[in-house]
FIKOLZA-1660 file (N, C-alpha, C; in steps of 0.1 Angstrom, whole numbers, plus 5000, padded with zeros to 4 digits):
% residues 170
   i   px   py   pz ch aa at
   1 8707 6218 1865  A  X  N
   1 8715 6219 1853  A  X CA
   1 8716 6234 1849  A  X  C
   2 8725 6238 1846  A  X  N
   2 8728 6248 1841  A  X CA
   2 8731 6253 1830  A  X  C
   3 8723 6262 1816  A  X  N
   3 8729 6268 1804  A  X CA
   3 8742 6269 1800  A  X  C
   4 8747 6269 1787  A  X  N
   4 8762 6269 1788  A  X CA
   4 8762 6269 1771  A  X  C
   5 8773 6278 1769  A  X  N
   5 8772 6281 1753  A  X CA
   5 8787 6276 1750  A  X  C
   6 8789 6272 1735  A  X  N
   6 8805 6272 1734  A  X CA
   6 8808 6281 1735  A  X  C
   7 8822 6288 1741  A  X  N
   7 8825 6301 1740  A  X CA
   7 8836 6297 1731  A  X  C
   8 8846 6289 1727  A  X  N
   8 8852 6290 1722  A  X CA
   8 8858 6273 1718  A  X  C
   9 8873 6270 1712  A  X  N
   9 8876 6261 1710  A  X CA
   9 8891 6265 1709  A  X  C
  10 8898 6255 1719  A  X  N
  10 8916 6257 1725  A  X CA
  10 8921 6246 1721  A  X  C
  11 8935 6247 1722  A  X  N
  11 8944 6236 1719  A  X CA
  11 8950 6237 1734  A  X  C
  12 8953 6220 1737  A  X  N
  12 8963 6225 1747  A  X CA
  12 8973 6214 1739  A  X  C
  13 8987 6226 1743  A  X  N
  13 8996 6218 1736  A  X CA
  13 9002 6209 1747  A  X  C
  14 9005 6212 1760  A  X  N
  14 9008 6200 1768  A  X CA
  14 9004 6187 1764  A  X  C
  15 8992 6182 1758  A  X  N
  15 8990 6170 1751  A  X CA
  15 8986 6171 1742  A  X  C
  16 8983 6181 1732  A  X  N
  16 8980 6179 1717  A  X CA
  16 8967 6176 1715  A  X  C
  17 8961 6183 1725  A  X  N
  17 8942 6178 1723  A  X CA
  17 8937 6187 1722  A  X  C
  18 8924 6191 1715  A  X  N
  18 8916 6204 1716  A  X CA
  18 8908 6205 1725  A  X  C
  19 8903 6214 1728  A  X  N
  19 8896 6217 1741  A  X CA
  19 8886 6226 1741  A  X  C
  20 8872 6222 1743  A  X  N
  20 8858 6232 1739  A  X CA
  20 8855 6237 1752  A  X  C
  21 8855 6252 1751  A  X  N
  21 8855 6259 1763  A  X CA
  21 8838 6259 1762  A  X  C
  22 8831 6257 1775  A  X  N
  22 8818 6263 1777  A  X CA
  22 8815 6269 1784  A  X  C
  23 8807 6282 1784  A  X  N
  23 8804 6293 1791  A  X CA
  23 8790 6293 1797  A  X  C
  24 8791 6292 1809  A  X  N
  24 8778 6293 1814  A  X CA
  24 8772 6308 1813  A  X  C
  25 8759 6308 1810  A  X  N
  25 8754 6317 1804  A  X CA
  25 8751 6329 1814  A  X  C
  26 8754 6338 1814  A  X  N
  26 8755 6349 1823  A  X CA
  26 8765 6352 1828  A  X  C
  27 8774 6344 1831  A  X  N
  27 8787 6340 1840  A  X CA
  27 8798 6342 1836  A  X  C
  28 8812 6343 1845  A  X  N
  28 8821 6338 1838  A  X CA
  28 8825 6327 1840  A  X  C
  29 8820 6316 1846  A  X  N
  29 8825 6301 1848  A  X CA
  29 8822 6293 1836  A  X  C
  30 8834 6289 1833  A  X  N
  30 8840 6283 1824  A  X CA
  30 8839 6261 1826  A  X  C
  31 8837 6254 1820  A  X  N
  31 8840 6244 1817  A  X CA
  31 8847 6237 1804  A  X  C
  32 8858 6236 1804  A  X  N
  32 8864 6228 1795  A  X CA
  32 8865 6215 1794  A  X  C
  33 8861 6211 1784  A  X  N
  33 8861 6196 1780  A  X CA
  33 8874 6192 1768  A  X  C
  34 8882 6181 1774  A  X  N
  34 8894 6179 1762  A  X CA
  34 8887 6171 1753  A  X  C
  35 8888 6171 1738  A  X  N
  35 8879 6164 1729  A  X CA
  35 8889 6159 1716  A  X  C
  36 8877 6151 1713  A  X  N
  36 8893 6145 1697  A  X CA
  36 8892 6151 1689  A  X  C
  37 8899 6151 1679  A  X  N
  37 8907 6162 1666  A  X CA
  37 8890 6162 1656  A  X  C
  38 8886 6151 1652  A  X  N
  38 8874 6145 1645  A  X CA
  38 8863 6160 1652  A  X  C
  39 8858 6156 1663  A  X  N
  39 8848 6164 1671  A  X CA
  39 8846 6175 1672  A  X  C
  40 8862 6183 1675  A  X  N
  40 8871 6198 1671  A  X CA
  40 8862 6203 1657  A  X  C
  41 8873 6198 1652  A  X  N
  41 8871 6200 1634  A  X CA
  41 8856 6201 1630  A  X  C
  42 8845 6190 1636  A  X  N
  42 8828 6198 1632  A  X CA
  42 8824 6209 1641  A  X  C
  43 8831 6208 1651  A  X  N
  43 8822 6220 1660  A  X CA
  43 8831 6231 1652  A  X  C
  44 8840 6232 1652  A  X  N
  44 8850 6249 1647  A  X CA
  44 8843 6248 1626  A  X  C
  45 8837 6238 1623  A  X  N
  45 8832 6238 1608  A  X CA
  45 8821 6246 1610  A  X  C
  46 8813 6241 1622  A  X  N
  46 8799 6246 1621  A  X CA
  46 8797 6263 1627  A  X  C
  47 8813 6267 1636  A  X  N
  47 8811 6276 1644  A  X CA
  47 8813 6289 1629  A  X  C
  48 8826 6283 1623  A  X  N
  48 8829 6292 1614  A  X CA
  48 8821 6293 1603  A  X  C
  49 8810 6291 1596  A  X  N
  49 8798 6287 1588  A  X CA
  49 8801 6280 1575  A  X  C
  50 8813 6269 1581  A  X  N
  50 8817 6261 1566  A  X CA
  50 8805 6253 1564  A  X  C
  51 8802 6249 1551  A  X  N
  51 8789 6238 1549  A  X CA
  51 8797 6235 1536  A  X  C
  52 8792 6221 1534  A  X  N
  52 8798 6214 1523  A  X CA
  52 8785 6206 1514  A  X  C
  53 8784 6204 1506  A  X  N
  53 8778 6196 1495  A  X CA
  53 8768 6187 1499  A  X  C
  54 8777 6181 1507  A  X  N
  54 8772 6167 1510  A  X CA
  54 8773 6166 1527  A  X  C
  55 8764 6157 1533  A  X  N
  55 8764 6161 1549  A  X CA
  55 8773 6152 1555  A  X  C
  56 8779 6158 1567  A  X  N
  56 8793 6154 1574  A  X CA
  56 8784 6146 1583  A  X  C
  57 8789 6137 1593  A  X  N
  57 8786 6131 1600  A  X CA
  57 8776 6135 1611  A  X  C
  58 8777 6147 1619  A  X  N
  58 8767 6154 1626  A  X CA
  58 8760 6157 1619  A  X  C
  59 8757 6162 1608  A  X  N
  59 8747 6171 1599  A  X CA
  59 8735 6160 1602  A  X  C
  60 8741 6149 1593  A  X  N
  60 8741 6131 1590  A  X CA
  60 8730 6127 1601  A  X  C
  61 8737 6129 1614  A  X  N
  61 8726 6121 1622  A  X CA
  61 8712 6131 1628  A  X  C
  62 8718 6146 1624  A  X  N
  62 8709 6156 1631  A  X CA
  62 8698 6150 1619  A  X  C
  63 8701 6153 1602  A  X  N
  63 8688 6145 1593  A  X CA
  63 8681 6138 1597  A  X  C
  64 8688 6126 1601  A  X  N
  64 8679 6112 1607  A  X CA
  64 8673 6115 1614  A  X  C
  65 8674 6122 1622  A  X  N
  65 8668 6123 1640  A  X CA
  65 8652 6130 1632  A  X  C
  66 8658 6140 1623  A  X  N
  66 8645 6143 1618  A  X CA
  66 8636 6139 1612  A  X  C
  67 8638 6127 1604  A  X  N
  67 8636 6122 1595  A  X CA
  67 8626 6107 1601  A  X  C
  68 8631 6106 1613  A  X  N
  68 8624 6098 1622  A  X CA
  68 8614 6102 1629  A  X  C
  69 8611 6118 1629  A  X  N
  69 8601 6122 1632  A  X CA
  69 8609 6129 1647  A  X  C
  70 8617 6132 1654  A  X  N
  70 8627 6133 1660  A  X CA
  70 8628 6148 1659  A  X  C
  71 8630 6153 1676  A  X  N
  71 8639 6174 1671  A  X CA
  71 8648 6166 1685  A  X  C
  72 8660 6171 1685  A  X  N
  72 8670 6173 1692  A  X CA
  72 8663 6186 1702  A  X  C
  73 8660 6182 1714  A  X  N
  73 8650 6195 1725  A  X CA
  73 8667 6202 1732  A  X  C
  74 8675 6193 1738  A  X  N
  74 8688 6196 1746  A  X CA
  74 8695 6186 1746  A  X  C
  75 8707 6189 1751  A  X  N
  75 8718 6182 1753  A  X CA
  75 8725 6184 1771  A  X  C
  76 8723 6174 1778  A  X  N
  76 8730 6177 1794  A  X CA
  76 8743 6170 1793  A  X  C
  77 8752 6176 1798  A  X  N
  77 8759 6172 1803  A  X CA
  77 8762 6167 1817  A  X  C
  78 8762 6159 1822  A  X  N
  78 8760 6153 1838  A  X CA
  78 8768 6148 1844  A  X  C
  79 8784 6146 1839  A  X  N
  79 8790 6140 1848  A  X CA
  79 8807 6136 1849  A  X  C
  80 8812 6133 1852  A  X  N
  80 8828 6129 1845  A  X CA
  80 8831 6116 1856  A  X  C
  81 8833 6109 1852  A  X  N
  81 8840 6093 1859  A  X CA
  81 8857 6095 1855  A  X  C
  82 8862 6091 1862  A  X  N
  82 8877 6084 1858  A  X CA
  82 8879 6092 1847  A  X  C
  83 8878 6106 1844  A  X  N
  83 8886 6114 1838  A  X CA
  83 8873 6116 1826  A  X  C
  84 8866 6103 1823  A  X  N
  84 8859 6105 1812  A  X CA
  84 8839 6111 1812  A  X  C
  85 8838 6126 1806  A  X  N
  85 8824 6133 1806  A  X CA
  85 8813 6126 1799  A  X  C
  86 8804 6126 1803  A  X  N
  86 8791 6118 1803  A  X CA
  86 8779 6129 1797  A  X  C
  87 8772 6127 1786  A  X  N
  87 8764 6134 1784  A  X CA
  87 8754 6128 1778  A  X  C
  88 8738 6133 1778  A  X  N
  88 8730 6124 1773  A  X CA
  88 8720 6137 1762  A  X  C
  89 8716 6130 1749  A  X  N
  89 8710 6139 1740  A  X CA
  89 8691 6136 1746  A  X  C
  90 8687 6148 1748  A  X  N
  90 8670 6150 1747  A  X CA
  90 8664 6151 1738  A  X  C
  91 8654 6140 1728  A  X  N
  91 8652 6139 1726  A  X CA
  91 8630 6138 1721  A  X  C
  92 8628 6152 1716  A  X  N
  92 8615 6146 1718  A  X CA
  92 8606 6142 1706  A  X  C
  93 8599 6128 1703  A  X  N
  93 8594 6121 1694  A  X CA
  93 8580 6126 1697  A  X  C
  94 8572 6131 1691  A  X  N
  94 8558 6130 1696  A  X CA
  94 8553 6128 1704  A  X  C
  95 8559 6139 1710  A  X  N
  95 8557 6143 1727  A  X CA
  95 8565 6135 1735  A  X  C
  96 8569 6124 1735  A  X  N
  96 8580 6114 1742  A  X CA
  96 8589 6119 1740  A  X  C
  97 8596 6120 1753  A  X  N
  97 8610 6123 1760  A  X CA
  97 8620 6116 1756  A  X  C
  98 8631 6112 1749  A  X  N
  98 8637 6100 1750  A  X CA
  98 8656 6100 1751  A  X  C
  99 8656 6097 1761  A  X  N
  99 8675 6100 1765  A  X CA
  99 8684 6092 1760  A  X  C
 100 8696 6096 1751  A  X  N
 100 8705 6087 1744  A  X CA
 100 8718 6090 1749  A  X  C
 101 8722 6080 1759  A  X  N
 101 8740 6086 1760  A  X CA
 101 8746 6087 1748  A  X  C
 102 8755 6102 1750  A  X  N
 102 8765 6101 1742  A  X CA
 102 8775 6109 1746  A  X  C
 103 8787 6106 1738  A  X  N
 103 8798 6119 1742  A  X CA
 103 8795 6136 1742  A  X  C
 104 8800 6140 1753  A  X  N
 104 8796 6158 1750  A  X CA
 104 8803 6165 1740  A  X  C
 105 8811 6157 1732  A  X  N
 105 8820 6162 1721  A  X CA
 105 8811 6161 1707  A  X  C
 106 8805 6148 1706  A  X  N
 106 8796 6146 1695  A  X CA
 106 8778 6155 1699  A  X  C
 107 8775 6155 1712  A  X  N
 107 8762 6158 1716  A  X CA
 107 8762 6174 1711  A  X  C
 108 8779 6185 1713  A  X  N
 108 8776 6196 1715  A  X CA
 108 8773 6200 1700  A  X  C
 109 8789 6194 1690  A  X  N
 109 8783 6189 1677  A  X CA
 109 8772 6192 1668  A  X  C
 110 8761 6182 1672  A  X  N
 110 8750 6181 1675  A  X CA
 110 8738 6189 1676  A  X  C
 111 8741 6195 1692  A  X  N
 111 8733 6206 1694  A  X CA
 111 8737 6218 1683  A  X  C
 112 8748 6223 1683  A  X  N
 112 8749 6236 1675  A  X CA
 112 8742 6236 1662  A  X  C
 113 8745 6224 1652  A  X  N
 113 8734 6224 1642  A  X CA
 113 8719 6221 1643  A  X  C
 114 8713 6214 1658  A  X  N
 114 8701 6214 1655  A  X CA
 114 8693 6229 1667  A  X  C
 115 8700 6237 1668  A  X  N
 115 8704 6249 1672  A  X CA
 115 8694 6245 1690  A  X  C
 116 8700 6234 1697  A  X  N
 116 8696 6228 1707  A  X CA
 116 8700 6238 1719  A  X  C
 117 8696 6236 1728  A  X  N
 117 8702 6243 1740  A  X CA
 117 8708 6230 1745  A  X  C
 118 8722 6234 1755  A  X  N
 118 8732 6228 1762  A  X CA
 118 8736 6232 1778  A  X  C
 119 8733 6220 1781  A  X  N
 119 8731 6226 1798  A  X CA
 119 8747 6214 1807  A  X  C
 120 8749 6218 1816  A  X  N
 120 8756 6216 1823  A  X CA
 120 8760 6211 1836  A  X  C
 121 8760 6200 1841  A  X  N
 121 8757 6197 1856  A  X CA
 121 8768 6211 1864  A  X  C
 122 8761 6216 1876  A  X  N
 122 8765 6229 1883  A  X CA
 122 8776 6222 1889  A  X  C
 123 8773 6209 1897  A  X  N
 123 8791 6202 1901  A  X CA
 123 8799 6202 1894  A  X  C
 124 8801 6204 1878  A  X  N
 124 8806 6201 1870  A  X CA
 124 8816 6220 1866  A  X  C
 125 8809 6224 1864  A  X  N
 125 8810 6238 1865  A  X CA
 125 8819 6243 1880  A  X  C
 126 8813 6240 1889  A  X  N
 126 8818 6243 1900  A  X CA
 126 8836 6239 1905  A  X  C
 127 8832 6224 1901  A  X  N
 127 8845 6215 1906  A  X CA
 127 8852 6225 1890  A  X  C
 128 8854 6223 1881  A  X  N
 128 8862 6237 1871  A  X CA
 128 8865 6251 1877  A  X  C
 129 8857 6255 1879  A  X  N
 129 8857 6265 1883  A  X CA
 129 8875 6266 1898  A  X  C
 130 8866 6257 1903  A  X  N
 130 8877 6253 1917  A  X CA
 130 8892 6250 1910  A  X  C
 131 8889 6243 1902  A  X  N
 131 8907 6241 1891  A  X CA
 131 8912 6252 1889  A  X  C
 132 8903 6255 1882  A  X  N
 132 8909 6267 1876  A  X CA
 132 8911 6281 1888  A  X  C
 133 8906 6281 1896  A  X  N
 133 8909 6289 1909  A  X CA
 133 8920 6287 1914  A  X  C
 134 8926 6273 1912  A  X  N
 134 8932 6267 1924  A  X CA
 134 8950 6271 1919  A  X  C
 135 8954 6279 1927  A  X  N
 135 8970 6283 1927  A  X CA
 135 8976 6266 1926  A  X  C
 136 8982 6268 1914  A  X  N
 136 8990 6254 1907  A  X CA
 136 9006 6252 1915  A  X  C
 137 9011 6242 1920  A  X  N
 137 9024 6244 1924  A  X CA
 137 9038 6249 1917  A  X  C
 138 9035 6245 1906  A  X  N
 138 9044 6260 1899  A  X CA
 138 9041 6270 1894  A  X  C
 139 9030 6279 1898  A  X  N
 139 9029 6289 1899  A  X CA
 139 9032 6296 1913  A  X  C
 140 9035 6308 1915  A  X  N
 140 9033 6318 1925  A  X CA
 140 9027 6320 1935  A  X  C
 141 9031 6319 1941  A  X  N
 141 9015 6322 1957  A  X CA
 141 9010 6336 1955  A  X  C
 142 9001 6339 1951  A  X  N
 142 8989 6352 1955  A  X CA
 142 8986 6356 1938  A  X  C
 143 8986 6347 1929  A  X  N
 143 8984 6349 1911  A  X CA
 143 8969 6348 1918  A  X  C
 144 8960 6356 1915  A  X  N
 144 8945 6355 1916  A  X CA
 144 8942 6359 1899  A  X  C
 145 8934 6344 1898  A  X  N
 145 8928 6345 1882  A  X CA
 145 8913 6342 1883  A  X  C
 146 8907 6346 1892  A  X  N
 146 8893 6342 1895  A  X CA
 146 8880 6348 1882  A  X  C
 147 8889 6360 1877  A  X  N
 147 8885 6362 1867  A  X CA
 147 8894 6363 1855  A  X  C
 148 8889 6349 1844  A  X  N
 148 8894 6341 1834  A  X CA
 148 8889 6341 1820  A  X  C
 149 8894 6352 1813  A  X  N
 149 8885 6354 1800  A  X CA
 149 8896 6355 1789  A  X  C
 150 8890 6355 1779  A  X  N
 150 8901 6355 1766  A  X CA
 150 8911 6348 1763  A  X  C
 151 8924 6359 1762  A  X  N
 151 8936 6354 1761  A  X CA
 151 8946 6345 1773  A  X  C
 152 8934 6358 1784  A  X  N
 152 8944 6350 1801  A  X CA
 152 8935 6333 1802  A  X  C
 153 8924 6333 1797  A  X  N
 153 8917 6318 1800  A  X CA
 153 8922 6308 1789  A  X  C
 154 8936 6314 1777  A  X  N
 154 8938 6306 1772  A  X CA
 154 8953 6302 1779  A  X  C
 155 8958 6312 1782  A  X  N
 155 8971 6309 1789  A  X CA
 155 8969 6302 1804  A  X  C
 156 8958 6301 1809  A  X  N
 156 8960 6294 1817  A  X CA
 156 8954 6273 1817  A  X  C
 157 8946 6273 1802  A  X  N
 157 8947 6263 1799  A  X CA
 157 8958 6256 1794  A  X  C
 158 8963 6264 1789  A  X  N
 158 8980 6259 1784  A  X CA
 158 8991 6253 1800  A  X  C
 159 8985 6258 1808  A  X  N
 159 8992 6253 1823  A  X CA
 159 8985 6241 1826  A  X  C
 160 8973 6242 1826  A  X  N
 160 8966 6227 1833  A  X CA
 160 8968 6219 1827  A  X  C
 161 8972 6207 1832  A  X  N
 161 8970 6191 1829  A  X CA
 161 8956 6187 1826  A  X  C
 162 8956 6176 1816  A  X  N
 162 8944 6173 1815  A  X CA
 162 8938 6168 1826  A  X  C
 163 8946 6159 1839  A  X  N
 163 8942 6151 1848  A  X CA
 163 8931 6165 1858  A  X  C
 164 8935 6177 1853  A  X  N
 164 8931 6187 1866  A  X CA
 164 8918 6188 1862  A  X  C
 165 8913 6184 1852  A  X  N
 165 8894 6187 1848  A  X CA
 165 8892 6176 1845  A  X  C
 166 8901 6166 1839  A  X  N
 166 8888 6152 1831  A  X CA
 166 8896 6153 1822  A  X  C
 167 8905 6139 1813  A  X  N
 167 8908 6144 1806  A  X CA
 167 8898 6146 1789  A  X  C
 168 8893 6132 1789  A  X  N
 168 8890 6127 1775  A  X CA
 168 8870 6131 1783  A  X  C
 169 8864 6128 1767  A  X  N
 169 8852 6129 1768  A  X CA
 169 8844 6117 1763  A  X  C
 170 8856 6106 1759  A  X  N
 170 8851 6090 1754  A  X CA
 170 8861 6084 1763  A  X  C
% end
């Protein structure tokens, strides 16, 4: 497993979904995950330091977790099936380990407020990485974008289909 920070949060308008860029730590390999509007909207609340009154949903279950005696240790990400990313929250109770699937949309969520580390399966990163390397048929022969940052890693998510990474994360 590999470290990985959010670097950021994209729209792609080809389908109208947002999309959480994650940055492996040291690197510039990139993983994007397409995520729902709900999921978006707390990670870009929590990134931008909005806090409200009363607790939003993530806040909500990060309390409980505590409240049960519960710290959120990490969040892995591990996998994509049929388009859809697999992630499981770590969990340690009094010294017990304990693994809860959940989406990496709600898990990252999650982690940012219970200020968790986020790690990454390296196939997962890799096979991205390979997409995003990979000269698209309408593009150009010899466009080399092997290095993908900023504004050029937003214009080139604006070209991928969702089907080329995974689309959904539920």
């Amino acid at each position: 497993m590999i470290e990985v920070n959010v670097q950021n949060l994209a729209f792609d308008r080809a389908s109208n979904t947002p999309v959480v860029i994650l940055r492996e730590v040291g690197t510039d390999r990139v993983l994007p995950i397409w995520i729902g509007p709900g999921e978006a909207s707390a990670i870009a609340m929590h990134l931008g330091g909005v806090s409200f009154q009363r607790p939003l949903t993530h806040d909500l279950l990060v309390s409980i977790l505590g409240g049960l005696g519960g710290t959120l240790l990490r969040v892995l990400i591990t996998r994509v099936e049929d388009s859809t990313y697999f992630a499981e929250l770590i969990i340690d109770r009094d010294g017990d380990l304990i693994s809860v699937d959940a989406r990496p949309s709600d898990s990252i969520a999650m982690a940012l407020r219970a200020k968790a580390r986020i790690f990454a399966d390296d196939a997962l990163l890799e096979s991205a990485s390979q997409a995003l390397d990979a000269p698209r048929s309408d593009e150009p022969d010899g466009e080399d974008e092997t290095q993908i940052s900023g504004q050029a890693l937003e214009e080139h998510l604006r070209k991928l289909r969702p089907e080329d990474l995974g689309r959904f994360d539920h």
